[in-house]
Every structure is written in structure tokens, then in C-alpha cells.
Backbone as CSV, one residue per row, in Angstrom:
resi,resn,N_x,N_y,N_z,CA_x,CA_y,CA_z,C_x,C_y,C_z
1,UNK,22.165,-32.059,10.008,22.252,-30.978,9.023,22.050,-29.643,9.726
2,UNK,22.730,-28.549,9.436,22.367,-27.289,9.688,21.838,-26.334,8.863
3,UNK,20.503,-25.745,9.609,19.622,-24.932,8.627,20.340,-23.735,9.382
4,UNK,19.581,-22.089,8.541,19.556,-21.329,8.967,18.219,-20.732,8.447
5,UNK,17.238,-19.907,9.318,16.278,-19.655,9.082,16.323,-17.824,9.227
6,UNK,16.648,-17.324,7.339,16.465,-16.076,7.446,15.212,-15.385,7.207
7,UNK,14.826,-14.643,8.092,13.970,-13.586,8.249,13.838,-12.088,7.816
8,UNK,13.517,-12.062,6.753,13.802,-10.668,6.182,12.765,-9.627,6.652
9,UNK,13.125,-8.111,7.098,12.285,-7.077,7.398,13.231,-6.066,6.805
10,UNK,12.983,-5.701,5.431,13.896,-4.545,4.798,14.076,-3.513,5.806
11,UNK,12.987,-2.760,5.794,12.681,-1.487,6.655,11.441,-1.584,7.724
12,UNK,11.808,-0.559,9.287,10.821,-0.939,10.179,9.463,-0.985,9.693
13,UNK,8.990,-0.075,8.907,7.951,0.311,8.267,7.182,-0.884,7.353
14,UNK,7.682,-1.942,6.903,7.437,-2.782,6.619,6.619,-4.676,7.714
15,UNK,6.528,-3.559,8.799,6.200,-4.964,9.867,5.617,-5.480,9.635
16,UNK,4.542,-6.033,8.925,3.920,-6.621,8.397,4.182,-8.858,8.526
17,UNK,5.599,-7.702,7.857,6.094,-9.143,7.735,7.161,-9.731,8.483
18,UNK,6.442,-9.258,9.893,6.830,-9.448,11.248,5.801,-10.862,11.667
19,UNK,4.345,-10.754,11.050,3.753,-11.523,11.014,3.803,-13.086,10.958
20,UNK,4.844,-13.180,10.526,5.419,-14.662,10.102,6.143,-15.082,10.736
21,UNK,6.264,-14.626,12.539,7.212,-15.029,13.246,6.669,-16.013,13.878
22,UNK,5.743,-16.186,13.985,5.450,-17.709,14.884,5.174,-18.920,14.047
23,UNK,5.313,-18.891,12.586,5.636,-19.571,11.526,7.158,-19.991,12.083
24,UNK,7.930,-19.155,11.793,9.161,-19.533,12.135,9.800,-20.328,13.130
25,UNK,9.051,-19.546,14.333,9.112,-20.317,15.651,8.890,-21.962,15.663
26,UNK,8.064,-21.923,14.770,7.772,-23.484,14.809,8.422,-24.125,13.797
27,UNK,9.227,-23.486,12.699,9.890,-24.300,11.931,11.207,-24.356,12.571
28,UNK,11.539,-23.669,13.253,12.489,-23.941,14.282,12.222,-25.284,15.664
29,UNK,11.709,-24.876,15.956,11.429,-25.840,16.814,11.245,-27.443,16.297
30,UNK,10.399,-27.700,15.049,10.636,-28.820,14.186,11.585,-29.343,13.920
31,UNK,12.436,-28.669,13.510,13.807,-28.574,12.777,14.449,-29.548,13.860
32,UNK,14.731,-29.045,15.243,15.279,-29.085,15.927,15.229,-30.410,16.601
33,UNK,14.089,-30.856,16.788,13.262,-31.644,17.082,13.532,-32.737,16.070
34,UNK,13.633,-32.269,15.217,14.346,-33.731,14.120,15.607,-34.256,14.049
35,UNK,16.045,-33.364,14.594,17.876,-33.606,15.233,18.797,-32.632,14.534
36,UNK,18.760,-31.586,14.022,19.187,-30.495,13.034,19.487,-29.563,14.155
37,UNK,20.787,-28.773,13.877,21.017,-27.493,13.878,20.602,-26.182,13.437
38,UNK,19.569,-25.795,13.939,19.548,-24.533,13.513,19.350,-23.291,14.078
39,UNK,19.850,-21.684,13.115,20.411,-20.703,13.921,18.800,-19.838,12.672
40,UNK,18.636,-18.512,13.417,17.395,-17.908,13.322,18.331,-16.565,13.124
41,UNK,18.307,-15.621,11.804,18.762,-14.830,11.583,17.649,-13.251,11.032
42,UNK,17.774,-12.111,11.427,16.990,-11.183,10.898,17.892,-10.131,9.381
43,UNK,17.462,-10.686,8.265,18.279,-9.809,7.449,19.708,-10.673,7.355
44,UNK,19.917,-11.694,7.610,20.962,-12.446,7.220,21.126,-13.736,6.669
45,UNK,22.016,-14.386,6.148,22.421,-15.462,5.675,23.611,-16.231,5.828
46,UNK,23.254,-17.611,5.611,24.537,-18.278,6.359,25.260,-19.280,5.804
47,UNK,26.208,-18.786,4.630,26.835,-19.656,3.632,26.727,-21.115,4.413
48,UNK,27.367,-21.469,5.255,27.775,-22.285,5.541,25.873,-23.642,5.866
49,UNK,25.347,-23.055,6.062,23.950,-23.675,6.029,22.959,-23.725,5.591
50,UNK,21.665,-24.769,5.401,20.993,-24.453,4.184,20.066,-23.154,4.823
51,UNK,19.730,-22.402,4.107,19.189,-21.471,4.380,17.514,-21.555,4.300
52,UNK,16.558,-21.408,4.704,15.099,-21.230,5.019,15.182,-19.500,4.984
53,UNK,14.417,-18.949,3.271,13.928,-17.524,3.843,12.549,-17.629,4.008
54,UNK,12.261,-16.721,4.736,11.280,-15.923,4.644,10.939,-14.628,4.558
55,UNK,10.395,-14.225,3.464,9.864,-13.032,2.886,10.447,-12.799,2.013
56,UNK,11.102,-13.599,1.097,12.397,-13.411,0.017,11.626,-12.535,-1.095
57,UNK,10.279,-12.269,-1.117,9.609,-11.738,-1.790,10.182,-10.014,-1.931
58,UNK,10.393,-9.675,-1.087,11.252,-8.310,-0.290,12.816,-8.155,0.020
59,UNK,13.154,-8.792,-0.597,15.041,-9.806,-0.070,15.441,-8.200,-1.223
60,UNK,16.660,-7.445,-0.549,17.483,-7.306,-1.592,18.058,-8.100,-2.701
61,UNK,18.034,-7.659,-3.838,18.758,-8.368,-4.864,20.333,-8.693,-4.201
62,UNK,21.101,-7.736,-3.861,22.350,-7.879,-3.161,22.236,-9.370,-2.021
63,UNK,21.330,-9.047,-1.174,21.625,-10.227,-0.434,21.575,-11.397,-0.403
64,UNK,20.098,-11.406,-1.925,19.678,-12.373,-2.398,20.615,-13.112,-3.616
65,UNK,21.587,-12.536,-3.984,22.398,-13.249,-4.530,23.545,-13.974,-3.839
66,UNK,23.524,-13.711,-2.491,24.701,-14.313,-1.742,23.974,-15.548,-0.973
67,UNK,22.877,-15.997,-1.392,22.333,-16.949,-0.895,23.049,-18.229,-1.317
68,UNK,23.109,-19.377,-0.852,23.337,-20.654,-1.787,22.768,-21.528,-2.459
69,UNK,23.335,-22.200,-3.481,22.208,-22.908,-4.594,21.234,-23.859,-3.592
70,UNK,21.053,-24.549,-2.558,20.474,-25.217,-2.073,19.267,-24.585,-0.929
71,UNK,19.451,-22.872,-0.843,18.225,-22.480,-0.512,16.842,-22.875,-0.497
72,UNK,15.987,-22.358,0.595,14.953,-22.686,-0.350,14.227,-21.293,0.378
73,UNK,12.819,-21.037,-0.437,12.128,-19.977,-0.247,10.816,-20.154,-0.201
74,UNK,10.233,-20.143,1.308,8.972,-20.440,2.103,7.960,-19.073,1.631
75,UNK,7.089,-19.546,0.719,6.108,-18.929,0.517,5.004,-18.990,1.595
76,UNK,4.383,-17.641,2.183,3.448,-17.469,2.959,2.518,-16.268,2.470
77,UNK,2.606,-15.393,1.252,1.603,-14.761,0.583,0.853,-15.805,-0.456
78,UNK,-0.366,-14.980,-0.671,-1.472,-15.602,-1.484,-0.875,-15.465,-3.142
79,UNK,-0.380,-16.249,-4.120,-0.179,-16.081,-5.382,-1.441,-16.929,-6.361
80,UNK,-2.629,-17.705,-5.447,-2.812,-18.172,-7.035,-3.750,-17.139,-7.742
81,UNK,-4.008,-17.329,-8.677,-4.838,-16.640,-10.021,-5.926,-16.039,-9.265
82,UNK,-6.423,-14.972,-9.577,-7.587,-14.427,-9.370,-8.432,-14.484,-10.119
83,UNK,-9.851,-15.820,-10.283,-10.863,-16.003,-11.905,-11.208,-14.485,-11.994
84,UNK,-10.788,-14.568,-13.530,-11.595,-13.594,-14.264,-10.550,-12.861,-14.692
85,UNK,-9.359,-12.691,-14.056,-8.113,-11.165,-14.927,-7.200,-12.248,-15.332
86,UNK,-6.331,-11.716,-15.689,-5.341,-11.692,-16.805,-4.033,-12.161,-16.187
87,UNK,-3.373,-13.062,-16.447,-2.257,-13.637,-15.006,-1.610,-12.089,-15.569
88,UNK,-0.669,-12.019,-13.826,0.116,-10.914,-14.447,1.495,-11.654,-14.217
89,UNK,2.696,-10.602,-14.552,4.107,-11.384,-15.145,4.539,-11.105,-13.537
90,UNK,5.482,-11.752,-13.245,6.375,-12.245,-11.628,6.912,-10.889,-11.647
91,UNK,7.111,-10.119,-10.718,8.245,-9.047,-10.383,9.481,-9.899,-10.648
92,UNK,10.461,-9.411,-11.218,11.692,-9.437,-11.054,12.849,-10.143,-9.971
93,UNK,11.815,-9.550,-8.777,12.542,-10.570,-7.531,11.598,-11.718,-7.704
94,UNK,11.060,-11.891,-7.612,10.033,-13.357,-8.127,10.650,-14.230,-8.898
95,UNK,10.790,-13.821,-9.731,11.164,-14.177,-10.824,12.692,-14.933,-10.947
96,UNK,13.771,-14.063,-10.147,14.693,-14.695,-9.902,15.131,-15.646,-8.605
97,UNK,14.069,-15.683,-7.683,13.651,-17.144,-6.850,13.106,-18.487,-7.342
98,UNK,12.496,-17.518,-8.631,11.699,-18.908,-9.441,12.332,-20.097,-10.347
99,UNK,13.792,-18.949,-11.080,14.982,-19.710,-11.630,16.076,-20.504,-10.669
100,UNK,16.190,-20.339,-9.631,17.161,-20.639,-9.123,17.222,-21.505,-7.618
101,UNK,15.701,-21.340,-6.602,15.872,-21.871,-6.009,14.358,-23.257,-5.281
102,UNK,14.316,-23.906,-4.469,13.330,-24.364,-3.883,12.061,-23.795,-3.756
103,UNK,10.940,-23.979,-3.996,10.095,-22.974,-3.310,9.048,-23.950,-2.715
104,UNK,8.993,-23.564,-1.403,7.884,-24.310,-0.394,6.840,-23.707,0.060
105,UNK,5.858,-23.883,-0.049,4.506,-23.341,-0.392,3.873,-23.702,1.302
106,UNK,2.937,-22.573,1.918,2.148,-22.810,3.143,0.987,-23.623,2.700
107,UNK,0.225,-23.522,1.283,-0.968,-23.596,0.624,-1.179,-24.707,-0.788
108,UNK,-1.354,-25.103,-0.837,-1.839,-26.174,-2.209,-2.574,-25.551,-2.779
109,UNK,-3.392,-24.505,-2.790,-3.911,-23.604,-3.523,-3.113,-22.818,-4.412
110,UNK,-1.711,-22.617,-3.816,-0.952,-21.533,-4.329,0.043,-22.846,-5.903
111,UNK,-0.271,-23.947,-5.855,0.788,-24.786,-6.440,-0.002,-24.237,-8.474
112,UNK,-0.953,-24.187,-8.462,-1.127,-23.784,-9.851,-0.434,-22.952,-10.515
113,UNK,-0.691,-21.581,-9.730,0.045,-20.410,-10.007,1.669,-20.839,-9.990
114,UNK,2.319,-21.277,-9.075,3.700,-22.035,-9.270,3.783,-22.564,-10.607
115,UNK,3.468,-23.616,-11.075,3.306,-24.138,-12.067,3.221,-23.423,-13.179
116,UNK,2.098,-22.384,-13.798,2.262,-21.289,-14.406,3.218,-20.579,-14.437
117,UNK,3.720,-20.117,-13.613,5.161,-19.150,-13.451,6.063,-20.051,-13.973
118,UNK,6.174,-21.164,-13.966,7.808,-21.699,-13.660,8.706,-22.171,-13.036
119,UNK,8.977,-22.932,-12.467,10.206,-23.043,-11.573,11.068,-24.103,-12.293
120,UNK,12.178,-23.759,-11.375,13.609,-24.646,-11.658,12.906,-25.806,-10.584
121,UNK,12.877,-26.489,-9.688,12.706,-27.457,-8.657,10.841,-27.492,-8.905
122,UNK,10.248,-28.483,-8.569,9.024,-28.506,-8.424,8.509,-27.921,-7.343
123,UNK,7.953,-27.052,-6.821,7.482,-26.457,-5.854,6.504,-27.645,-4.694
124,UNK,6.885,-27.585,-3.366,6.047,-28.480,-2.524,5.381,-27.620,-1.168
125,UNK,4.724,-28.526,-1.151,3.566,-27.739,0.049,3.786,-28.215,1.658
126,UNK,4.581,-27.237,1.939,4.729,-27.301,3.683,4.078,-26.731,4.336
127,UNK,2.733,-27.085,4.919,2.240,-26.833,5.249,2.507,-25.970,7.056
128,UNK,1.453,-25.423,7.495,2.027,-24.191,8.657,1.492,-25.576,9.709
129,UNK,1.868,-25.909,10.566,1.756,-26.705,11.611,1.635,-26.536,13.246
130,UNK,1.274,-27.464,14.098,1.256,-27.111,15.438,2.701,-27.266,16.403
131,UNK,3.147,-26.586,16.833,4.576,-26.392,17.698,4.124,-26.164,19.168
132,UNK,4.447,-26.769,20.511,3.823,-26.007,21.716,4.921,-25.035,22.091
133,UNK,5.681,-24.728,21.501,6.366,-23.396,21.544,5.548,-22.697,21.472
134,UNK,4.008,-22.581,20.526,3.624,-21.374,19.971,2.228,-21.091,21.489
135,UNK,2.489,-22.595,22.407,1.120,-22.674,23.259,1.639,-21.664,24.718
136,UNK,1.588,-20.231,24.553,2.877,-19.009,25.137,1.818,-18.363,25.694
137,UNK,0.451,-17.917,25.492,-0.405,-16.993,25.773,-0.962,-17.299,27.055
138,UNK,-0.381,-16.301,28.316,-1.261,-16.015,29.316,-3.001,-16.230,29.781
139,UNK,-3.703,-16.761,30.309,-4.650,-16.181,30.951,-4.928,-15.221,31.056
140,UNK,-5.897,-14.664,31.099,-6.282,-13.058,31.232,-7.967,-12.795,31.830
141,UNK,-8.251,-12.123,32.202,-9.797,-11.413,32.352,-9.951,-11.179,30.975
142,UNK,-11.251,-11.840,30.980,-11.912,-11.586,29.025,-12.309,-10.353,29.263
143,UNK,-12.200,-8.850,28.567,-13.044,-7.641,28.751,-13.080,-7.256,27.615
144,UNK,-12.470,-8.224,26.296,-12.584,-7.354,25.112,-13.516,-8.662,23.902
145,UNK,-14.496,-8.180,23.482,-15.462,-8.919,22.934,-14.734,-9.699,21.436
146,UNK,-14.568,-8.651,20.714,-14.105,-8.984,19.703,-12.770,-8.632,19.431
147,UNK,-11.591,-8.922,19.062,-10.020,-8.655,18.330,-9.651,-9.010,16.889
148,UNK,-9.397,-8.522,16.214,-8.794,-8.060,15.052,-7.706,-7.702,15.044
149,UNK,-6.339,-8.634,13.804,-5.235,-7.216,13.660,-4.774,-7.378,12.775
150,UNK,-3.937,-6.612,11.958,-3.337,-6.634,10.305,-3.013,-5.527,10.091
151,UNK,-2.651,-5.355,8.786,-2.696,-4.195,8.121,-3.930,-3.416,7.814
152,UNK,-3.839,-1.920,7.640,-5.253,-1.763,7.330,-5.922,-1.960,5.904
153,UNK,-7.147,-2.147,5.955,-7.483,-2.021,4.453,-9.285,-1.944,4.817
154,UNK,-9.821,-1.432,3.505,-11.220,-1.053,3.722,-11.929,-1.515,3.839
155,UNK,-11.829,-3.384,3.624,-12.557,-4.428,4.293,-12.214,-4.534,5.451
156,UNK,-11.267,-4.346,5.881,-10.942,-4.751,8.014,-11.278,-3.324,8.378
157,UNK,-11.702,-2.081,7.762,-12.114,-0.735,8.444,-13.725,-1.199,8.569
158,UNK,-14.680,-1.611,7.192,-15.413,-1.977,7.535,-16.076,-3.238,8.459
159,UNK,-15.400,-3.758,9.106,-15.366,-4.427,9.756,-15.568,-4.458,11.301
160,UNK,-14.864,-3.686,11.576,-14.425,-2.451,12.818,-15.897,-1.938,13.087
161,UNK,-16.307,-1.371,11.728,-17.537,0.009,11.722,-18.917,-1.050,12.302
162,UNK,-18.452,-2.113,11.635,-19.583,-2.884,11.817,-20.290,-3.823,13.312
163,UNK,-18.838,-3.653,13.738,-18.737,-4.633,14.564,-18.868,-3.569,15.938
164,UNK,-18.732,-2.142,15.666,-19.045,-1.119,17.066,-20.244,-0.571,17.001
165,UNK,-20.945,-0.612,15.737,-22.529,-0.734,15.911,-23.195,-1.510,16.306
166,UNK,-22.904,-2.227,16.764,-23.965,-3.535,17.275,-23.275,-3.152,19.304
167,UNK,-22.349,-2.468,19.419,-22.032,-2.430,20.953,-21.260,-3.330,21.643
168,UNK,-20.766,-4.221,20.522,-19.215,-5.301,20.902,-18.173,-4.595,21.641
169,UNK,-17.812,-4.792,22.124,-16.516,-4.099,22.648,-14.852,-4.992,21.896
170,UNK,-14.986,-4.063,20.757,-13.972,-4.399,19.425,-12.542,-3.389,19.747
171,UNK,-11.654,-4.287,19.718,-10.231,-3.439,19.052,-9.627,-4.021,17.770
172,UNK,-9.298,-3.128,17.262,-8.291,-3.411,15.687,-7.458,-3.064,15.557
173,UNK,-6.086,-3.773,15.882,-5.027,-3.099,15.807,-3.766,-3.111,14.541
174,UNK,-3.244,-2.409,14.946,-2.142,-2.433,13.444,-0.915,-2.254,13.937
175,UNK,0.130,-3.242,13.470,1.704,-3.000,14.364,1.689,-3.825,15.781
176,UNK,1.293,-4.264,15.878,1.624,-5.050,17.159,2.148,-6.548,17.249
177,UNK,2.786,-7.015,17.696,3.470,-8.699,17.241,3.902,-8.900,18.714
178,UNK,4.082,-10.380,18.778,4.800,-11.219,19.986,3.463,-10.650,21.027
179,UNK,4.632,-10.435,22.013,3.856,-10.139,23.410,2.807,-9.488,23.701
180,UNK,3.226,-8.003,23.036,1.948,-6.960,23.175,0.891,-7.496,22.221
181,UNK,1.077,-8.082,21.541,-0.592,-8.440,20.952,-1.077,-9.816,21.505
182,UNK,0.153,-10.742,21.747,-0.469,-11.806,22.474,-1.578,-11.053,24.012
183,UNK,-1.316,-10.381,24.609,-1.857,-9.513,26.187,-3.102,-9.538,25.671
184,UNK,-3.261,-8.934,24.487,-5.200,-8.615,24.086,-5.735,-10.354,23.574
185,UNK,-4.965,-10.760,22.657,-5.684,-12.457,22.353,-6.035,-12.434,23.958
186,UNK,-5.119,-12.956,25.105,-5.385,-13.032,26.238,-6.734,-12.960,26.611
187,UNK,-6.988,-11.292,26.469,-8.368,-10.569,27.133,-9.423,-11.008,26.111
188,UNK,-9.388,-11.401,25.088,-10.240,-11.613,23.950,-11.435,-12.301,23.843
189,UNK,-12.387,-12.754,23.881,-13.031,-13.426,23.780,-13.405,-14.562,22.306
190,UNK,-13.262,-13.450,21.618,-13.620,-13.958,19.814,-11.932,-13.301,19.122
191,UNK,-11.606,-14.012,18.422,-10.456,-13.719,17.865,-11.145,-13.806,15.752
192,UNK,-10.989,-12.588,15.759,-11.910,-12.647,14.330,-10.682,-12.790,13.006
193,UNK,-10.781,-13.603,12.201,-10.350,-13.077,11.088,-10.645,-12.801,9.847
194,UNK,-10.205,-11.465,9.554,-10.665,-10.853,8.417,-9.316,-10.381,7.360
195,UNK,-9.920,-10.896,6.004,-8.845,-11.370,4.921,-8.371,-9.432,4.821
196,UNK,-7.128,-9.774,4.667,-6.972,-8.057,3.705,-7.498,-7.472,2.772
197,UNK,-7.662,-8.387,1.733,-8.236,-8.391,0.603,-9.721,-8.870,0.285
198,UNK,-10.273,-8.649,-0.777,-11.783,-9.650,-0.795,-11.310,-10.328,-1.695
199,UNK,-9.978,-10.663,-2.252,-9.602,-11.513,-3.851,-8.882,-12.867,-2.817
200,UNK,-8.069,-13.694,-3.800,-7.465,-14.647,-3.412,-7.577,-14.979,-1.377
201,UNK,-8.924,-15.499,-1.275,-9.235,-15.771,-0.189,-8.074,-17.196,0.197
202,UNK,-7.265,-17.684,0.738,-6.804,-18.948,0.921,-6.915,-19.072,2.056
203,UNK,-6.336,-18.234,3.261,-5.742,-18.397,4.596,-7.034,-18.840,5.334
204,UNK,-7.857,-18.061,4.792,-9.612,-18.063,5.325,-9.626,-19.815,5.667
């Protein structure tokens, strides 16, 4: 069978969801490994194969309608319920992934909220797995105590604040993927992670 594994990044400014490339890497490499064809696209789609998105959350409507019925759409954000508020209603692009195609989940946490929403197909849990494609990172001289990286937000600022009062030798970076951030894991000693949010903890 031939997959195609699209990768959506609307705009540069959006890297974020650049993040999800060594996800990919390894669903590629799986794939492949099972005896399948498959081609790795940024911002594209490939009538002719089943398609794997990622980030369809962000997909133009335009492109996202030229997808094919046998798509499917790899969830890697946090959707289930947050106790205590009020579910809220699917965006629109949500919403029309939810009628129409597969949806494969990183999390079993996230399958409630699925369920609630809706879907056309039952939603299943593919979990994120080990690939030695992803086993890429150099050796290095350890000189940096603690590493951090993401987007920013005022739990990973406080974090930072916290972690250079005590005299760690901390970096936190933002925008960096593949190589240049693999160089610091390298030097790293502690590889910390800290959620974006303080709500829908899963990845933790």
C-alpha cells in the first residue's frame, strides 16, 4: 500500500508545529518497515495515496477538501475535557475532520472527548512509539545543567525564573527543531519537561 504522510505548517510563524517531526519520522520509518510505500510531503497531498495528516487542525479548508475519503487525521494536541467548564463546540475545521474522516489519536485520554464530539469512523489510539531513526543525537561535553523548549507561556517563563535562582545553568529555547536543538539535548544534562499549559496535562 502507499501512504503519504502530509505535514502541514500554514505559515513560518506557526513552527510550533514543526514539533511533530520526529513523530513523523517514525511513522515513516514503520510504515516502511511493514512493506508500504511511503512519500513525506510539507503542505501537500497525494490523491493517489492514503494520506496520514498531521496538524489538519490548521489544514486550509481548500486543501482540506482535496483530501480523499480514506484519509486519516493523526491527532497530537490535548482535546479531552477540562473538569469543571463547560465542553466547548469543535471549530469548524474540527468539525469537518470529525464528519468525514479517520481520526487516530497519540493518547487514550483524548478518546472521551472524541466520543463527545462525534465522529463518522470510531476514533483509535496510535500510540507515539520507538523508531532508531529517531536514536540521531551526537555526544557532546555536558555544560548545560538544565534544557527546556516550546512555545512560550507563563508556566515555562516561570520555570526558567526558577530554575536560574538556584544557579543551574538553564537554557529555554523557542523555535529551534532537528539539528540545532538536537546540539543542546547533546550538551544537556537534565532534559526538563514542562507542560504549556497547567490544564489538560496528558503528554506529562
Amino acid at each position: 500500500m502507499r501512504f503519504h504522510i502530509a505535514h502541514i505548517v500554514p505559515r513560518p510563524e506557526m513552527h510550533g508545529l514543526n514539533g511533530y517531526q520526529e513523530v513523523i519520522d517514525s511513522f515513516e520509518w514503520g510504515l516502511r518497515e511493514l512493506g508500504h510505500e511511503v512519500s513525506v510531503g510539507l503542505n501537500t497531498i497525494d490523491a493517489g495515496a492514503r494520506n496520514i495528516v498531521f496538524g489538519a487542525q490548521v489544514m486550509k479548508r481548500e486543501l482540506a477538501e482535496q483530501l480523499p475519503k480514506d484519509s486519516i487525521v493523526y491527532n497530537l494536541e490535548q482535546v479531552r475535557q477540562v473538569p469543571g467548564e463547560p465542553p466547548a463546540a469543535p471549530r469548524p475545521e474540527i468539525q469537518f475532520y470529525l464528519e468525514r474522516f479517520q481520526i487516530w489519536d497519540y493518547s487514550e485520554f483524548n478518546m472521551e472527548r472524541w466520543g463527545q464530539l462525534g465522529t463518522r469512523y470510531p476514533p483509535k489510539v496510535v500510540k507515539v512509539g520507538y523508531a532508531p531513526v529517531l536514536e540521531r543525537i551526537p555526544k557532546a561535553e555536558l555544560d548545560i545543567d538544565v534544557l527546556f523548549y516550546g512555545l512560550p507561556s507563563d508556566v515555562r517563563f516561570g520555570a526558567f525564573a526558577a530554575l536560574t535562582k538556584v544557579a543551574l545553568k538553564s537554557v529555554f529555547v523557542v523555535g529551534l527543531y532537528g539539528a540545532a536543538r538536537d546540539s543542546l539535548i547533546a550538551r544537556s544534562k537534565v532534559i526538563l519537561n514542562v507542560g504549556l499549559y497547567n490544564r489538560s496535562r496528558i503528554f506529562e
